[in-house]
Biotite code that builds the C-alpha atoms (Angstrom):
import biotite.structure as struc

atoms = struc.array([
    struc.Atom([92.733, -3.987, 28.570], chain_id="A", res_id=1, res_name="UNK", atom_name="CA", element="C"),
    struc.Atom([90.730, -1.868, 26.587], chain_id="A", res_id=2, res_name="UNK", atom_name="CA", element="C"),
    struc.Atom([86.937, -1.018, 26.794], chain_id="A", res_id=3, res_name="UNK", atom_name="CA", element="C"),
    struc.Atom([86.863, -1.954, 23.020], chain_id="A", res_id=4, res_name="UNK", atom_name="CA", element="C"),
    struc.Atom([88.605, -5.428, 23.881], chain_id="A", res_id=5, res_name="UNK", atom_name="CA", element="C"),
    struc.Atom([86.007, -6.644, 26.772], chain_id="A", res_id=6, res_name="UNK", atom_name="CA", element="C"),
    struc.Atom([83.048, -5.207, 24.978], chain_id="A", res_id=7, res_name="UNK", atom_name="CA", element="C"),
    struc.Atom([84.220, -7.652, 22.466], chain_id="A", res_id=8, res_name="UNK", atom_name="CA", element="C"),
    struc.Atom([84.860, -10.499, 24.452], chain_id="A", res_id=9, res_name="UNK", atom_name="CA", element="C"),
    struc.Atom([81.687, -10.385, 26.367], chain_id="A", res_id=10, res_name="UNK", atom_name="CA", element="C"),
    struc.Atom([79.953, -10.915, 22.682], chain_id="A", res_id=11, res_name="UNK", atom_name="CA", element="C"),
    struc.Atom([82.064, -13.775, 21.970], chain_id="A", res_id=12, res_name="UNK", atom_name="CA", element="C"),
    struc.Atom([80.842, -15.377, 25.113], chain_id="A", res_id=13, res_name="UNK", atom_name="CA", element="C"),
    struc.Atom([77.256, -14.680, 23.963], chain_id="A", res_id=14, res_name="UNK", atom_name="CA", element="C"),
    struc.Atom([77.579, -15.987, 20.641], chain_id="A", res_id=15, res_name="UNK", atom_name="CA", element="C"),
    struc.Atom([79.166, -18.667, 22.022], chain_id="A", res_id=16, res_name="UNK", atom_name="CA", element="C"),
    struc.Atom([76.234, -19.445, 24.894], chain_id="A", res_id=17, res_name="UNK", atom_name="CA", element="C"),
    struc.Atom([73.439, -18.912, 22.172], chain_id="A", res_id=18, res_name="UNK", atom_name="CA", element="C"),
    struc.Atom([75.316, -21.348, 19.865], chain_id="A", res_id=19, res_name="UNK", atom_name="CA", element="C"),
    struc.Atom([75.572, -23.712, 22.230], chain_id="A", res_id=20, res_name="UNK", atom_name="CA", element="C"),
    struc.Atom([71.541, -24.253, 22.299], chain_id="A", res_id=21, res_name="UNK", atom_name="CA", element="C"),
    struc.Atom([70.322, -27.177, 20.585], chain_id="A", res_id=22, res_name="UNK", atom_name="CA", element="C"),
    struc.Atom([67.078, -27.223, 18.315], chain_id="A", res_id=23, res_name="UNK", atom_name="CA", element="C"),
    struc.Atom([64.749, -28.526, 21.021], chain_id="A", res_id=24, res_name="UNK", atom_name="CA", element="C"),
    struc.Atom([65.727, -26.601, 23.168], chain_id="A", res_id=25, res_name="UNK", atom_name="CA", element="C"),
    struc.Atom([64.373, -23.365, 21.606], chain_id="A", res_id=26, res_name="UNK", atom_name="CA", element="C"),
    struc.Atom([61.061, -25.210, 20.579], chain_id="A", res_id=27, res_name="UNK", atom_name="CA", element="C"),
    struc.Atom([60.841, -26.494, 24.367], chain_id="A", res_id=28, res_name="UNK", atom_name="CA", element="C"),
    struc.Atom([61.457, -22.852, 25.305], chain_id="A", res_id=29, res_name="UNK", atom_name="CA", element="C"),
    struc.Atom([58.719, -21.487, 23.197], chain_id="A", res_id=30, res_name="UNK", atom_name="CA", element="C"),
    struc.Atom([56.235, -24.355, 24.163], chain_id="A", res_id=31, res_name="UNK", atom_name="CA", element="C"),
    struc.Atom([56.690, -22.947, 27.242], chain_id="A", res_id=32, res_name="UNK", atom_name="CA", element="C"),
    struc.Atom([56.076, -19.547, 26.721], chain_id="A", res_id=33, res_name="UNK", atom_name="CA", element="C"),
    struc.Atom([52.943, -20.398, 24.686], chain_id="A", res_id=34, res_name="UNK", atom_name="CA", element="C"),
    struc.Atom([51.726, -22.550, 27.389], chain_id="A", res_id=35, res_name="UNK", atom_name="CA", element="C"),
    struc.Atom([52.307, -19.973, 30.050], chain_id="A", res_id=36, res_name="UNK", atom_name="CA", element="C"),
    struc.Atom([50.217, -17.306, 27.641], chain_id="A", res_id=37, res_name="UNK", atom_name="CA", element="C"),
    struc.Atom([47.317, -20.207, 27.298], chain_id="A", res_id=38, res_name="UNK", atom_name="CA", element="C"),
    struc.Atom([47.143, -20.423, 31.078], chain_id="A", res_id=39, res_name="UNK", atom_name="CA", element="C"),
    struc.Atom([46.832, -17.018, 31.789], chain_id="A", res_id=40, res_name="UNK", atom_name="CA", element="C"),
    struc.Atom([44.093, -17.004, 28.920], chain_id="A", res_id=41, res_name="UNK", atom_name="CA", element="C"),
    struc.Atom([42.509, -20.585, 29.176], chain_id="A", res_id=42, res_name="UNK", atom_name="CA", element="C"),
    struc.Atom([38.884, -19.149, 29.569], chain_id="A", res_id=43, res_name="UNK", atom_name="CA", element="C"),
    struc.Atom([39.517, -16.762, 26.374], chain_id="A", res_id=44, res_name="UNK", atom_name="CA", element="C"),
    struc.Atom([37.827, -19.302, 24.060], chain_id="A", res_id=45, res_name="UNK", atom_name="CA", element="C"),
    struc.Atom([35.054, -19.932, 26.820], chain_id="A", res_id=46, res_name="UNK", atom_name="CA", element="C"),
    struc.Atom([34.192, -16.047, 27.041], chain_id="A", res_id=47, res_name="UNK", atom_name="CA", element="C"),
    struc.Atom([34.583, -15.590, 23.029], chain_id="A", res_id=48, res_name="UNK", atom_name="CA", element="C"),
    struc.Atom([31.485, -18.063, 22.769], chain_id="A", res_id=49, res_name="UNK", atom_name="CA", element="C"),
    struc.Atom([29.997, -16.755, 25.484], chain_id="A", res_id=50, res_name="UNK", atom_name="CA", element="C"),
    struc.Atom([29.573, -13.587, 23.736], chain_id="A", res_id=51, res_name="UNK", atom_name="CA", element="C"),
    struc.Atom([28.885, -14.453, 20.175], chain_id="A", res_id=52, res_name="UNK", atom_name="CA", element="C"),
    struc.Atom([25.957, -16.266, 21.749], chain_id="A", res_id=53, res_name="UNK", atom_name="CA", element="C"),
    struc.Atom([24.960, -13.089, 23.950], chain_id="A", res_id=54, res_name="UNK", atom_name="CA", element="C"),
    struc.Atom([25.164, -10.786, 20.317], chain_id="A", res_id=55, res_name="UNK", atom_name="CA", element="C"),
    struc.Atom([23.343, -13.848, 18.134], chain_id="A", res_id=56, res_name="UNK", atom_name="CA", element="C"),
    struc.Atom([20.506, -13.860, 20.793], chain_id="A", res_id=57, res_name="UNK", atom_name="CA", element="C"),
    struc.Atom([20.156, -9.602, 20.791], chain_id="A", res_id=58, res_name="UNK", atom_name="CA", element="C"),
    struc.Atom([19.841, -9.810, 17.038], chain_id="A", res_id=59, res_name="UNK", atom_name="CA", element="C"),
    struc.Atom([17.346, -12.488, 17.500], chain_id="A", res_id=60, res_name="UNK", atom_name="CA", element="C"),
    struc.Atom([15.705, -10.434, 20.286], chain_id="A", res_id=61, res_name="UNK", atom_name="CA", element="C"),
    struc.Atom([15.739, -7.149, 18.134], chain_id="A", res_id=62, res_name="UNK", atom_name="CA", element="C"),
    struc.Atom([14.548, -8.901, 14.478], chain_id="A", res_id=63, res_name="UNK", atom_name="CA", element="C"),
    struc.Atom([11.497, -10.519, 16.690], chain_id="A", res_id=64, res_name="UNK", atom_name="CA", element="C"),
    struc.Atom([10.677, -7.147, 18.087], chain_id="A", res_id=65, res_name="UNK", atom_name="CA", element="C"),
    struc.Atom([11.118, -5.522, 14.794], chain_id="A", res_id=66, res_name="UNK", atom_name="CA", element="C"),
    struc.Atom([8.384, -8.034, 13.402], chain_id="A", res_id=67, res_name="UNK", atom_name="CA", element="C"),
    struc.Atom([6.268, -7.515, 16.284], chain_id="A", res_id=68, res_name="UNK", atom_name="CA", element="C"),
    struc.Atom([6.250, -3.628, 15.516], chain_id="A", res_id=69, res_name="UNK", atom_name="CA", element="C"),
    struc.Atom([5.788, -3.915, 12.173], chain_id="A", res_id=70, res_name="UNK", atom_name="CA", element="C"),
    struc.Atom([2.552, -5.991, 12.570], chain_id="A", res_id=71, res_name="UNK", atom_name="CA", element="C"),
    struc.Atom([0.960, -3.137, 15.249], chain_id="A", res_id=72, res_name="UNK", atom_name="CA", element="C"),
    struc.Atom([1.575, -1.415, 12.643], chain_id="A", res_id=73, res_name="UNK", atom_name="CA", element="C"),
    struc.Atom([0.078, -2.822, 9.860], chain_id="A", res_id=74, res_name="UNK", atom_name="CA", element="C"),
    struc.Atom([-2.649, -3.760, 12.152], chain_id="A", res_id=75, res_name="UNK", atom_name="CA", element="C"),
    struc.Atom([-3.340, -0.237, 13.358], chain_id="A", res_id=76, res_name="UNK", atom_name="CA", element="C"),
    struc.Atom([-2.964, 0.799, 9.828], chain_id="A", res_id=77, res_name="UNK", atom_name="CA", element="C"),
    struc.Atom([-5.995, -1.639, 8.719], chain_id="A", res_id=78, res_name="UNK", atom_name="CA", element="C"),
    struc.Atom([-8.181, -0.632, 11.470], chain_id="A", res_id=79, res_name="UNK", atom_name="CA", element="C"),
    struc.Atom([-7.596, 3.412, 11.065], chain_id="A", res_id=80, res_name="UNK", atom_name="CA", element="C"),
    struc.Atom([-8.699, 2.069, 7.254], chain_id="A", res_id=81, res_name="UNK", atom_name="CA", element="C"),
    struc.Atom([-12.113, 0.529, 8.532], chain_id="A", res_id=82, res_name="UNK", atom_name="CA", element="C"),
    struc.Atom([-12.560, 2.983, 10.979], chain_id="A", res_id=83, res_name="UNK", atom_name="CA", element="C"),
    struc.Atom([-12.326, 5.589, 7.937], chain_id="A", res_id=84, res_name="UNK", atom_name="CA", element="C"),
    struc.Atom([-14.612, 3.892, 5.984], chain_id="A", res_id=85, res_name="UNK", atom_name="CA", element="C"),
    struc.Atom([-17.619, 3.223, 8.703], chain_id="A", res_id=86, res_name="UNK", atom_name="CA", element="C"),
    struc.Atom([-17.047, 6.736, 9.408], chain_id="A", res_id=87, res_name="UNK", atom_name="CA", element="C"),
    struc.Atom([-18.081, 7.569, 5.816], chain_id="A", res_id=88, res_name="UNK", atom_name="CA", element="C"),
    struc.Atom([-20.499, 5.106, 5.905], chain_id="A", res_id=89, res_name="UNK", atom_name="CA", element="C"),
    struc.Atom([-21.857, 6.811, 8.923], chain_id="A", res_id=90, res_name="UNK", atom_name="CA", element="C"),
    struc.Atom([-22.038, 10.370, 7.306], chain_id="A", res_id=91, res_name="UNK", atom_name="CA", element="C"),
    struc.Atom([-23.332, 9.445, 3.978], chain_id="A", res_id=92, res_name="UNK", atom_name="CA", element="C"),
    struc.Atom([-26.406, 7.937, 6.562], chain_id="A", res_id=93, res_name="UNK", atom_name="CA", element="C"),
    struc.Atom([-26.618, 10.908, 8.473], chain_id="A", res_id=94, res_name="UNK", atom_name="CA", element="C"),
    struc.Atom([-26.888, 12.746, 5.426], chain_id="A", res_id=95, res_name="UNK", atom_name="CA", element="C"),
    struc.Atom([-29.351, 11.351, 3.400], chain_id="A", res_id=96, res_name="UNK", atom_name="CA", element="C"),
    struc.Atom([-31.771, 11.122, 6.675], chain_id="A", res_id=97, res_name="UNK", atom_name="CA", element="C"),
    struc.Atom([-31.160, 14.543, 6.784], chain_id="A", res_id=98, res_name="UNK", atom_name="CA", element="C"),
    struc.Atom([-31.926, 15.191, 3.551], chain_id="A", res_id=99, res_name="UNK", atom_name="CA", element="C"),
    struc.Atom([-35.101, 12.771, 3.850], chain_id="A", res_id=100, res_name="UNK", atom_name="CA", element="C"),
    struc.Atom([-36.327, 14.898, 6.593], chain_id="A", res_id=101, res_name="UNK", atom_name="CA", element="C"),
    struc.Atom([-35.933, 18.260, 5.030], chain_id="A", res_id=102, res_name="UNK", atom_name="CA", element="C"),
    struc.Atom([-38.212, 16.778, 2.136], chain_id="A", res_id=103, res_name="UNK", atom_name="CA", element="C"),
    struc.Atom([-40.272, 15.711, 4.576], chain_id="A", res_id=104, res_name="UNK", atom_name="CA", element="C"),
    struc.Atom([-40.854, 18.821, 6.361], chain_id="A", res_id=105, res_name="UNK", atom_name="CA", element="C"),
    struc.Atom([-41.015, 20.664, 2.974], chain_id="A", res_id=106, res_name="UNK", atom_name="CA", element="C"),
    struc.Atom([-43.458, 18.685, 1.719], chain_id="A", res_id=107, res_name="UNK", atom_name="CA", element="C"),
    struc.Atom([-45.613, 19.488, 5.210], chain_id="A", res_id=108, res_name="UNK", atom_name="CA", element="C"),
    struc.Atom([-45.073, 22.875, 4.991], chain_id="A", res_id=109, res_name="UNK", atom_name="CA", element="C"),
    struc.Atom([-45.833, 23.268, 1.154], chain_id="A", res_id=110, res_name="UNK", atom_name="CA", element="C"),
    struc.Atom([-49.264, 21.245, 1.580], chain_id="A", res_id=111, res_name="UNK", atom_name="CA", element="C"),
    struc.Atom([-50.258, 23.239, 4.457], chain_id="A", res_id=112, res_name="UNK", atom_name="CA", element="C"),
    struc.Atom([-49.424, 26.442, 2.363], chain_id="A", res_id=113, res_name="UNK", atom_name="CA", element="C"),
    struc.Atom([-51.917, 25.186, -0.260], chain_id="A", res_id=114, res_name="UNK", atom_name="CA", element="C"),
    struc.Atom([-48.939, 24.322, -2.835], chain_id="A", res_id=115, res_name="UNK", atom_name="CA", element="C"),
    struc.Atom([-50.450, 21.020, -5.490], chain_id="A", res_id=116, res_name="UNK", atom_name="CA", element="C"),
    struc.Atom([-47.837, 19.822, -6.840], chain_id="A", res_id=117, res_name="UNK", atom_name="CA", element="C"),
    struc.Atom([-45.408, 19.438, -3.509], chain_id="A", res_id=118, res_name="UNK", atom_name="CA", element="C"),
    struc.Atom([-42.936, 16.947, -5.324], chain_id="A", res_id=119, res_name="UNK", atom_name="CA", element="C"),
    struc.Atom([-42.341, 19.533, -7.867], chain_id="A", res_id=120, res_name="UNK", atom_name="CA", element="C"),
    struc.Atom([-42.226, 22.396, -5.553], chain_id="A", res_id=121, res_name="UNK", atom_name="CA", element="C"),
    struc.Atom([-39.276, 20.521, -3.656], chain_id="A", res_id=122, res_name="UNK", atom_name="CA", element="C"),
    struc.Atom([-37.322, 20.173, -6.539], chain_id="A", res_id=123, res_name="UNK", atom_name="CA", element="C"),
    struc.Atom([-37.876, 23.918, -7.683], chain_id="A", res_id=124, res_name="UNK", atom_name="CA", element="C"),
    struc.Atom([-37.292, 24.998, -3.932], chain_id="A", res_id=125, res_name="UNK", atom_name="CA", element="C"),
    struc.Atom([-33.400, 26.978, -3.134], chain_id="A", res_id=126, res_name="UNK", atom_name="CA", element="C"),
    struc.Atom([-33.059, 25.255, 0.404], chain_id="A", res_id=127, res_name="UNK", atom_name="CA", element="C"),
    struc.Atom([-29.424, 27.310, 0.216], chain_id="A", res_id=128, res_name="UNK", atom_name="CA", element="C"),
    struc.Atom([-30.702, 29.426, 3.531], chain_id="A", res_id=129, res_name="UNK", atom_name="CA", element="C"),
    struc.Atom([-31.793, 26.294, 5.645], chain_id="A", res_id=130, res_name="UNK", atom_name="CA", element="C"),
    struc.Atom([-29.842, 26.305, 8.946], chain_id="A", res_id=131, res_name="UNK", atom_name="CA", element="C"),
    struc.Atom([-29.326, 22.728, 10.526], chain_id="A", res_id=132, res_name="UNK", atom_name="CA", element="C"),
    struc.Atom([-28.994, 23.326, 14.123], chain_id="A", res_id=133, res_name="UNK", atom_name="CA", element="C"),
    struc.Atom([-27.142, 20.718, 16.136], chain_id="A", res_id=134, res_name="UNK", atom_name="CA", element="C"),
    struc.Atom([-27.847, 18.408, 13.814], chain_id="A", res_id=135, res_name="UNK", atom_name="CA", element="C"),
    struc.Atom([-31.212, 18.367, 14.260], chain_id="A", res_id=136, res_name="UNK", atom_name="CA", element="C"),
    struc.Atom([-33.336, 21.201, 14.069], chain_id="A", res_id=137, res_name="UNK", atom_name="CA", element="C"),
    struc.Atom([-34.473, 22.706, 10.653], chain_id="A", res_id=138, res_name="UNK", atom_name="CA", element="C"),
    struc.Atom([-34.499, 26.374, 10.253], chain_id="A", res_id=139, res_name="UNK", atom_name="CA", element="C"),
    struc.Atom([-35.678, 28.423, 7.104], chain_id="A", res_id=140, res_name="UNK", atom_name="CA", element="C"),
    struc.Atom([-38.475, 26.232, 5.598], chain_id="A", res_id=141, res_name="UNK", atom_name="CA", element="C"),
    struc.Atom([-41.209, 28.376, 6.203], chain_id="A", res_id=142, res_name="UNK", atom_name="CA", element="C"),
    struc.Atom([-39.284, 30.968, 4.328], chain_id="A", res_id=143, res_name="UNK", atom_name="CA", element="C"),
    struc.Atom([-38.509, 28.973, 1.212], chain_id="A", res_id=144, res_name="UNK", atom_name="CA", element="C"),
    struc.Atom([-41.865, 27.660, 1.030], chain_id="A", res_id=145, res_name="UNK", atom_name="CA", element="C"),
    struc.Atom([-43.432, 31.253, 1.196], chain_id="A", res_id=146, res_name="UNK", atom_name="CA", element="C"),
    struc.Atom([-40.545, 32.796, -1.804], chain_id="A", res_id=147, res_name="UNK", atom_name="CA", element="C"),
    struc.Atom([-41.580, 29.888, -3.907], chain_id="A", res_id=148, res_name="UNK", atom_name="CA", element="C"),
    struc.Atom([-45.086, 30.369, -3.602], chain_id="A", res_id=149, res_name="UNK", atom_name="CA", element="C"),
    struc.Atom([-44.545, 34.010, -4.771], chain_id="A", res_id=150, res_name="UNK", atom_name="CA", element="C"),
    struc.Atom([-42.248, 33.583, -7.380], chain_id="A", res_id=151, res_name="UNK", atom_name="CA", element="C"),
    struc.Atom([-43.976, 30.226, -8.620], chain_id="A", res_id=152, res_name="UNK", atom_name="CA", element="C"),
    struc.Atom([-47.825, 30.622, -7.914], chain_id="A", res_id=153, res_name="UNK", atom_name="CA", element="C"),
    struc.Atom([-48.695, 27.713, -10.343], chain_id="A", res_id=154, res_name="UNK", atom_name="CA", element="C"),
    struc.Atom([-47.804, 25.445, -8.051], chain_id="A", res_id=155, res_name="UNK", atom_name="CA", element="C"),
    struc.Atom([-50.803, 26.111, -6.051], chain_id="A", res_id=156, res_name="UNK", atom_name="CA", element="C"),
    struc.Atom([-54.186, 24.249, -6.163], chain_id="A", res_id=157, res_name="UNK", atom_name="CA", element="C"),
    struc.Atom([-56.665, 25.897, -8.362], chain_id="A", res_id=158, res_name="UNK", atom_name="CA", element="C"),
    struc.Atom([-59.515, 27.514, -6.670], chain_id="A", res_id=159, res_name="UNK", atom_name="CA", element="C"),
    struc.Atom([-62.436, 28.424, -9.155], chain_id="A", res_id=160, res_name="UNK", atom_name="CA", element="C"),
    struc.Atom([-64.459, 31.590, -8.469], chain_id="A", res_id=161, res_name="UNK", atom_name="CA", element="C"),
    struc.Atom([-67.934, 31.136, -7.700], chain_id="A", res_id=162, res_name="UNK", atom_name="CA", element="C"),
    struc.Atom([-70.762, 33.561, -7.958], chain_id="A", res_id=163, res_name="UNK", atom_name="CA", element="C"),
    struc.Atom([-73.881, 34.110, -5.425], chain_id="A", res_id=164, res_name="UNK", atom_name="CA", element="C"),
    struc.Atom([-77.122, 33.076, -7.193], chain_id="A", res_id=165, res_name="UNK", atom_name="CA", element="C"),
    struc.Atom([-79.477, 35.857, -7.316], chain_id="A", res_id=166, res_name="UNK", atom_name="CA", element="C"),
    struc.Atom([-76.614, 38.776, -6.925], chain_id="A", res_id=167, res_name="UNK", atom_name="CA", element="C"),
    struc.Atom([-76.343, 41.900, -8.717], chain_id="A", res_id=168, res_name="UNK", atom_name="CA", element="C"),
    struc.Atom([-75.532, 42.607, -12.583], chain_id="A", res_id=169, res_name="UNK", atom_name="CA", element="C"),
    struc.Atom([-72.342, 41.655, -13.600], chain_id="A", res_id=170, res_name="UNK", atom_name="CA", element="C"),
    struc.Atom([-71.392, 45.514, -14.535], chain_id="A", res_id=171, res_name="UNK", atom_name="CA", element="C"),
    struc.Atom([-72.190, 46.072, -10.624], chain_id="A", res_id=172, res_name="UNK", atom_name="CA", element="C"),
    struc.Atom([-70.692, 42.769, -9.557], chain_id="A", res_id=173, res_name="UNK", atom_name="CA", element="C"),
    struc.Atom([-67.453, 43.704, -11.379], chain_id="A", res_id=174, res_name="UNK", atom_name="CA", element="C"),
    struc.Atom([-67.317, 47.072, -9.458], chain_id="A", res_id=175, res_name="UNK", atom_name="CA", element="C"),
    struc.Atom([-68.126, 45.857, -6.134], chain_id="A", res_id=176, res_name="UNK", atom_name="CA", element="C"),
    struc.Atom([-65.632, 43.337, -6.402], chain_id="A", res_id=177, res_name="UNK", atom_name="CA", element="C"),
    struc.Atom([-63.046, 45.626, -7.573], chain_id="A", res_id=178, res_name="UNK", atom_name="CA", element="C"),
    struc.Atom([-62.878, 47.282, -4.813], chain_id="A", res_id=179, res_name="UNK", atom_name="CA", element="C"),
    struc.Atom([-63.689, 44.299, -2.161], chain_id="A", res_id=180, res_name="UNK", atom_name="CA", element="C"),
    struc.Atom([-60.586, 43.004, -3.860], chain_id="A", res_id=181, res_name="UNK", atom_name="CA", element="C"),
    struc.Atom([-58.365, 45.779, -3.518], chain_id="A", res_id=182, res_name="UNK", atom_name="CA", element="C"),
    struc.Atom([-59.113, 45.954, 0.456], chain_id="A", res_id=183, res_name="UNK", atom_name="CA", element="C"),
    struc.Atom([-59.041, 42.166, 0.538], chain_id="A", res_id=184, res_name="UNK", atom_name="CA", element="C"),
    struc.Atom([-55.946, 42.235, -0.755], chain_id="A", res_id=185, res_name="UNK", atom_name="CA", element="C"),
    struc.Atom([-54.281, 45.434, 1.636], chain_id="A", res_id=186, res_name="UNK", atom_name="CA", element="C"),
    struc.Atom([-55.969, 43.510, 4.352], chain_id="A", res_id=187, res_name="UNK", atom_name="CA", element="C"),
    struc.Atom([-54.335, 40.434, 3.460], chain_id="A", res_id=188, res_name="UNK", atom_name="CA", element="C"),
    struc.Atom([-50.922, 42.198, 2.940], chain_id="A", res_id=189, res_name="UNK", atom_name="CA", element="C"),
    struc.Atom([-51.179, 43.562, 6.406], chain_id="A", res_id=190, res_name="UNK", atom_name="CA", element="C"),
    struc.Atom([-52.056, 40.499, 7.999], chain_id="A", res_id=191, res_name="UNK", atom_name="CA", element="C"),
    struc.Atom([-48.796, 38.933, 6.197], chain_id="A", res_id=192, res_name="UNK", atom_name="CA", element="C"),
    struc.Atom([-46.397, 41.613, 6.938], chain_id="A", res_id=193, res_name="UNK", atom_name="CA", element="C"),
    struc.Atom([-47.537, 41.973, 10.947], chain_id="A", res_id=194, res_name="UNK", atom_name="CA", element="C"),
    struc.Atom([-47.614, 38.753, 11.759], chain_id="A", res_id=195, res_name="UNK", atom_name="CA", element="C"),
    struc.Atom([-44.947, 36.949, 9.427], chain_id="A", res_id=196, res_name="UNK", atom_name="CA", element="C"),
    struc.Atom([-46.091, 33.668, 9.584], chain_id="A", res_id=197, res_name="UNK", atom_name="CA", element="C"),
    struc.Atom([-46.000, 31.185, 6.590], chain_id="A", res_id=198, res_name="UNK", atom_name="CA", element="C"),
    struc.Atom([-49.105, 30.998, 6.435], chain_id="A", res_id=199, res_name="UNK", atom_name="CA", element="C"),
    struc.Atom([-50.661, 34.535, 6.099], chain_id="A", res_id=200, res_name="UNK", atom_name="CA", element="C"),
    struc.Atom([-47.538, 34.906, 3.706], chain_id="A", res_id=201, res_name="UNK", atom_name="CA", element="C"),
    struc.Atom([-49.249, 31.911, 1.522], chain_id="A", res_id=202, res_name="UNK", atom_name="CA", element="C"),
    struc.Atom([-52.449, 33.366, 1.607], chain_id="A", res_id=203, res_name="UNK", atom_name="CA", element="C"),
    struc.Atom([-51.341, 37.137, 0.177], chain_id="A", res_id=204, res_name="UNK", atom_name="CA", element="C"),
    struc.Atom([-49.586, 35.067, -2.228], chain_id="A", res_id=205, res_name="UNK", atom_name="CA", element="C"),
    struc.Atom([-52.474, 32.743, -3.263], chain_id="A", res_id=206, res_name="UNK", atom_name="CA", element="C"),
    struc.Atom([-55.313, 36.258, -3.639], chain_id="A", res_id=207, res_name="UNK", atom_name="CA", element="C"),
    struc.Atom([-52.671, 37.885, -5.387], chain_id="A", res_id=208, res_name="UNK", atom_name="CA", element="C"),
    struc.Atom([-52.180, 35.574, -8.094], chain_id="A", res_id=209, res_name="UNK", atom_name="CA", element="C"),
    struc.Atom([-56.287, 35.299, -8.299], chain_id="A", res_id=210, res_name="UNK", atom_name="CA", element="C"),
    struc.Atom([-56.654, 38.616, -8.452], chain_id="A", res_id=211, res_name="UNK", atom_name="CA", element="C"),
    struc.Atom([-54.414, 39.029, -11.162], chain_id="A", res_id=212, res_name="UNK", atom_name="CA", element="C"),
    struc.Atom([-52.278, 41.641, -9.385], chain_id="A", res_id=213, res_name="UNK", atom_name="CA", element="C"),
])
């Protein structure tokens, strides 16, 4: 017999085996199957909730801590905002108590120096050069108050001349005084220059402008 020949017999014999099954047996056959799958896999459904709950409850945990982080954050955000503003609050205080004691130590100074009309004088006064030294001391008042004095001697207090009763003539009052004033004044100058205080300074000022020089 030829190769050909069995090759097809043994497909008859097939075709005739597979023929042979009925309807319920193939569904019975495939029941099986699927059951057999199902047992191997009975716990799939089990685990598939299992971690749909495990993701739902890290989305949960994640939003919450997402709100929690936003509102430190908003919270730190409103108290760097108050912080700011006290801290303004707390210069604008430091400044004008600053200012209020510069005035204050002006105005000293100025009366001490003979200057009337102190309120004025402050105003007119260039308190660019003051140095503020750790926030406290004041340095360069004494110098202010003596510039303005010299450049603005009508701020100082009018002192009238008077003249000794029973002196000499006028002609020889005039001449003695002309030249009492000139040393007065180099002696005043002197005084001034050596020892630089305000109020020697002042006082050069103040005979100057009464002299007329």
């Amino acid at each position: 017999m030829e190769p050909n020949e069995v090759q097809e017999i043994v497909d008859l014999q097939a075709e005739k085996k597979v023929k042979t099954l009925t309807e319920d047996e193939v569904n019975e056959i495939v029941r099986s199957r699927v059951n057999k799958v199902k047992e191997k896999y009975s716990d799939y459904n089990q685990l598939k909730s299992r971690l749909e709950k495990l993701m739902d409850e890290r989305k949960q945990r994640e939003e919450s801590e997402m709100t929690e982080l936003d509102r430190l954050k908003k919270s730190l955000g409103e108290k760097d905002e108050t912080v700011g503003f006290l801290q303004k609050e707390i210069d604008l205080i430091r400044e004008k108590a600053q200012q209020q004691k510069i005035q204050m130590i002006f105005q000293e100074k100025a009366r001490s120096a003979g200057v009337e009309f102190v309120e004025d004088a402050y105003r007119l006064a260039d308190l660019s050069s003051l140095q503020i030294v750790e926030g406290e001391e004041i340095r360069g008042i004494d110098e202010v108050v003596s510039k303005l004095v010299e450049e603005r001697p009508f701020l100082l207090a009018s002192k009238p001349k008077q003249k000794p009763i029973g002196g000499p003539s006028n002609h020889e009052l005039d001449k003695y005084d002309k030249k009492t004033n000139e040393d007065l004044l180099k002696a005043a100058f002197e005084k001034a220059r050596t020892s630089g205080r305000l109020e020697d300074r002042v006082a050069y000022a103040t005979l100057k402008r009464e002299l007329g020089k």
